[in-house]
N, C-alpha and C positions, 0 to 999 in steps of 0.2 A: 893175634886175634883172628878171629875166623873173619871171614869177609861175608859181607850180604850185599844184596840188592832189593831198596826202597824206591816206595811211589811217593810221591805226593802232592795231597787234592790242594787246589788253590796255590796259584800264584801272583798275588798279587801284594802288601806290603812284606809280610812273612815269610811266605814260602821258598822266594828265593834267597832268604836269608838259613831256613831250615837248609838248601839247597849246597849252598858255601858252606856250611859249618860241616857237612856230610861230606864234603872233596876234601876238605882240610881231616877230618880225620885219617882218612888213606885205607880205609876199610869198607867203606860201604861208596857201592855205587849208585847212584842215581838213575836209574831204567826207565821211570814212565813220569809223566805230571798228568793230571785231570783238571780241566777245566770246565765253563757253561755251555761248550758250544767247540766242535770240533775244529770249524777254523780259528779260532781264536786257542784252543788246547796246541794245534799246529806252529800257531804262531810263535809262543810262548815257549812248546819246544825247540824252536829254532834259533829264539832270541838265547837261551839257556842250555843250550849244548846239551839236548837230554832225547834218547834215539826215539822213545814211543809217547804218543799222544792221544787220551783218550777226549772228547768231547762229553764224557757221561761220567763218571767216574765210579758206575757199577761195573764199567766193561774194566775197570781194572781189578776190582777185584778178585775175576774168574785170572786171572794174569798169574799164574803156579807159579813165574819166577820171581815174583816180590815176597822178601819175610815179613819187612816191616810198611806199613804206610804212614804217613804225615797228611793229619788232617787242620789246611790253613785256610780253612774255610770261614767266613763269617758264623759270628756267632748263633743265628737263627737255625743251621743246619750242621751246630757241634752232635746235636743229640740223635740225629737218625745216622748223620755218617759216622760216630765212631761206634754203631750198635750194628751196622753194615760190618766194616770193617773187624769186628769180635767176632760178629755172625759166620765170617768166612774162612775163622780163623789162623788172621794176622794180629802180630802185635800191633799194639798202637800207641802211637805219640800224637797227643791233641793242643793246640793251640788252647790258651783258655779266653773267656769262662768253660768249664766243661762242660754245663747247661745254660738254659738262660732264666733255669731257676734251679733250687735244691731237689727239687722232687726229679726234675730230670738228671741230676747229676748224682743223685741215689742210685737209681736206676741204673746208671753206668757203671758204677761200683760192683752193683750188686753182679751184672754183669761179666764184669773183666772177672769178677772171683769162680761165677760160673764156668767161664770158658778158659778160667788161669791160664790165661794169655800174660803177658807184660806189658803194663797200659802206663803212659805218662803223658805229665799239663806240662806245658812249657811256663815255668815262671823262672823265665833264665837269671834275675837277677840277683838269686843264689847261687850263682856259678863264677861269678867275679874273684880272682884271688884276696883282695883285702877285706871281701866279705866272710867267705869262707876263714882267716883268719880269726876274725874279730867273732864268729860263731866258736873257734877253738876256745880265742880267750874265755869266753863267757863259761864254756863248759868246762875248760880247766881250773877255774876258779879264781884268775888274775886281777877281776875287777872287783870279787866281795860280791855281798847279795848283790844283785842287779833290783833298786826297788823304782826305778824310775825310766820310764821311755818316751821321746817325743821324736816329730819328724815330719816330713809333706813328703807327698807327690803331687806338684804342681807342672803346667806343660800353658799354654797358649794357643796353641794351632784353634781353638774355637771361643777365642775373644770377640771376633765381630759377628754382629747379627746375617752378616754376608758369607761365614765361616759356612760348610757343609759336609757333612758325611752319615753314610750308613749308622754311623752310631746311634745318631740321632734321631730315627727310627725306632720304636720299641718294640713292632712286627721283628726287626731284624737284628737286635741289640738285645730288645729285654728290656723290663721294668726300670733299670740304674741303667745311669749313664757314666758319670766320671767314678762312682762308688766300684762300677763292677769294672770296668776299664779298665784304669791304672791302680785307684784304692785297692781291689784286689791283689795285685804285685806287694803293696805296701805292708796290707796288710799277713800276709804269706811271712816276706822276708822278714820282718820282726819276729814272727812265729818261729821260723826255720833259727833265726841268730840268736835267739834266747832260750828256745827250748819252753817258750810260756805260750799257755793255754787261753786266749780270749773268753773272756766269762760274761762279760755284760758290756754294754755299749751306752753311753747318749750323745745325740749324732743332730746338728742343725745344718742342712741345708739349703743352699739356693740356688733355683733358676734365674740366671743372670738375666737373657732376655724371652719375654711370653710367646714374642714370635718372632720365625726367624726366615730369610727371603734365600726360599732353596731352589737348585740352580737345576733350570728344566730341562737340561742335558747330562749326564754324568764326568763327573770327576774324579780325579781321584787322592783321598788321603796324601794331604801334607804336598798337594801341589805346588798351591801359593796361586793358582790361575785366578785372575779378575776379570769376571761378568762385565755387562751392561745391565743397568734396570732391569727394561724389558726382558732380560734371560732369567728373571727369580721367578718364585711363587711364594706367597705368604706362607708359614705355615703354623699352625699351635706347638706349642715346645712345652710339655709337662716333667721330661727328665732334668735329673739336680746338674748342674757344673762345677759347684763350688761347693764344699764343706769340712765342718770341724767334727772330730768324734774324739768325746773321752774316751776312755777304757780300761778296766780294771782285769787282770790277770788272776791266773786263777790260786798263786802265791800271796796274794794281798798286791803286788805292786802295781802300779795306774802308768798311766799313758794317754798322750794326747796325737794327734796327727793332725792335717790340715790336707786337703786333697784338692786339685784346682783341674780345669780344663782352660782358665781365661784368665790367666795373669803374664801380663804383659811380661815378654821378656825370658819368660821362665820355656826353656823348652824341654828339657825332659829333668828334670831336678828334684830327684829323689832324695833324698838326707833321713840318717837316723843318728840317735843319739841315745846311747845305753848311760846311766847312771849308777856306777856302783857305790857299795858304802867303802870300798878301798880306789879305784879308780872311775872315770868315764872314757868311752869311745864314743867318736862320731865319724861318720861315711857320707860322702856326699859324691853320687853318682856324675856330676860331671866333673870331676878332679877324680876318677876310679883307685886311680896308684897312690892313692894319699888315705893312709886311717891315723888319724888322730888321737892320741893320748892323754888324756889331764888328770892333771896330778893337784893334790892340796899342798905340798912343803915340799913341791920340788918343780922346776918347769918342766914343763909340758912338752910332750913328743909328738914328733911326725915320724911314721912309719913307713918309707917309700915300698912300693910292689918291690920284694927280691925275694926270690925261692931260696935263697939261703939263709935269710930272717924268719922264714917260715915256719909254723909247727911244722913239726914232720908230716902230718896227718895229710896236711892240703899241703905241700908244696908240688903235686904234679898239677894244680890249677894254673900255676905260671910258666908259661912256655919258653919267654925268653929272658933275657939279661937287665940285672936292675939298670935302669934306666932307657929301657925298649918298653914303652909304653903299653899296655894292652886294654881293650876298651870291648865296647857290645859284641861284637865277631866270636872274642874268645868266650865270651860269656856263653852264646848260645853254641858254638862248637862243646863247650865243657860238659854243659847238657848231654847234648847226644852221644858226647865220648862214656858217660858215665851210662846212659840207658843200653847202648848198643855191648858194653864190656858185659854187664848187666845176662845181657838176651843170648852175648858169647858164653857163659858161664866161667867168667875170668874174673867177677868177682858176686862173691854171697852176699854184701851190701845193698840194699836198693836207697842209693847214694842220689834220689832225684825226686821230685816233686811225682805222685803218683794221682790215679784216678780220686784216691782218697783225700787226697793234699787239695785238688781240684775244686772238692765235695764243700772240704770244709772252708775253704776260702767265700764257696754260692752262699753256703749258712751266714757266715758274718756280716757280709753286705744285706743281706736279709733281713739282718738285726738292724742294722747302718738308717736301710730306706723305715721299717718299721718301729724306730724309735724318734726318726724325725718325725713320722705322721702323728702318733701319740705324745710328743713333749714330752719323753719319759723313758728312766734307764729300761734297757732292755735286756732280760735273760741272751745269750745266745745257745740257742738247742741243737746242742747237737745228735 
């Protein structure tokens, strides 16, 4: 594969994760990061072994040696920097949401087709080997119609009214909180492993707590750091943390989900569960190497990660040997190995979550928040 060199804006929980998955492929090298402020881009460079440092991250873009940039920026500035980034153009690969509503994630679409660049959303957890499987099965036809889907993404890190983060901002978040967050991943990866169309939603949500005591120094995501009193400020809290959404597909079949930001215990516990009328699969992201098979007249299978039980299709998702674990790293290296073959022209597939994939993920939650406010199914328009 030809080799390149990327930038990429924000490092802060993501970016050095975009950062590790880019060494481990062994083709692209990492040349600049952009952050708010040039001591702190200095810094950051130094902590992460990466030679240039910009403080502004429009000075990188005039930078002729970057092909691709990574934009891990919070969500409030997905929409000018990756219209930056096209404008200059570089490919792009975007952290999602890719707006922090639909009409800005249109706009990027419309966009990346303008300037046919190669644009992608990180929704890395379509890149897991037993996901990627259990997406074959579906499409090979091993489970029979598929007429039934349920599943959560539930997490904790914002159970106590003491909990804080930029998210919970809607200057810097957007409208949804836990809906465009993680519901977005959730609702993606069913898309991605069944091949179905979301057509209508009804969706009850809750704000757990009205207000919440935000800490008048910065912190950051998934610290655990505990205050004193005197270090909060009251604040109004109007985005959801918790909710259920039915779902009907666009084949007849339904679906339920549950989405959480504040259930104890749960840290990042995604689970799905396909119903066929000849089998069911279920995936539960913190067991990865494990997809499950149920049977009616016959017991029931566990499928361990092994690239030799694989369809043929996905078995370069698994790196190493059945019983060598593989967990979030390879997920998101799988990503950028597919975007970056992609941008090589080593393969005509566009095998990744794209601006478009992005788009439609902003629609759904759209429907999500505006079928809680109405009591009532919602079309989703796409």
């Amino acid at each position: 594969m030809k080799t390149f060199k990327a930038g990429v804006i924000g490092t802060g929980y993501i970016g050095p994760a975009h950062i590790e998955a880019l060494r481990r492929i062994g083709v692209v090298e990492v040349t600049a990061i952009a952050e708010a402020n040039q001591p702190l881009a200095e810094k950051k460079a130094q902590q992460l072994s990466v030679p240039k440092a910009y403080g502004d991250y429009r000075r990188m873009l005039a930078d002729k040696d970057i092909d691709v940039l990574h934009n891990c920026t919070p969500n409030f500035m997905h929409l000018q920097v990756n219209k930056d980034i096209l404008n200059a153009g570089k490919h792009c690969i975007s952290e999602k949401p890719l707006g922090m509503n639909s009409r800005e994630s249109a706009e990027l679409v419309s966009l990346a087709q303008e300037k046919r660049l190669v644009n992608a959303v990180n929704f890395n957890y379509r890149y897991y080997p037993l996901v990627q499987q259990a997406r074959m099965m579906v499409k090979n036809g091993e489970l029979g119609r598929v007429f039934a889907v349920q599943g959560c993404y539930m997490q904790d890190w914002l159970l106590y009214d003491t909990d804080w983060s930029w998210r919970l901002d809607p200057q810097m978040a957007g409208g949804s909180r836990v809906m465009g967050d993680i519901g977005s991943h959730w609702f993606d990866l069913i898309r991605f492993v069944t091949g179905k169309k979301i057509v209508k939603i009804f969706a009850d949500l809750l704000t757990l707590h009205e207000y919440r005591k935000k800490p008048k120094g910065e912190i950051e995501t998934f610290s655990g750091k505990e205050l004193r009193p005197e270090d909060y400020e009251k604040v109004k809290i109007d985005s959801e943390g918790y909710g259920h959404v039915l779902l009907q597909f666009d084949d007849g079949g339904k679906g339920m989900t549950c989405i959480s930001h504040v259930s104890s215990g749960r840290k990042n516990h995604i689970v799905f569960e396909l119903d066929g009328t000849g089998k069911s699969i279920w995936w539960d992201h913190e067991r990865p190497n494990e997809l499950m098979i149920g049977h009616r007249n016959e017991p029931n299978q566990l499928m361990l990660k092994d690239a030799v039980l694989m369809d043929n299709a996905v078995k370069d998702y698994a790196h190493y040997p059945a019983g060598h674990n593989e967990g979030y790293p390879t997920a998101v290296k799988n990503f950028c190995r597919n975007v970056y073959r992609y941008i090589a022209g080593e393969s005509q597939e566009i095998d990744f979550a794209t601006f478009e994939d992005g788009h439609i993920a902003d629609v759904v939650v759209e429907a999500v928040i505006e079928s809680h406010k109405t009591q009532k199914w919602v079309p989703v328009d796409y």
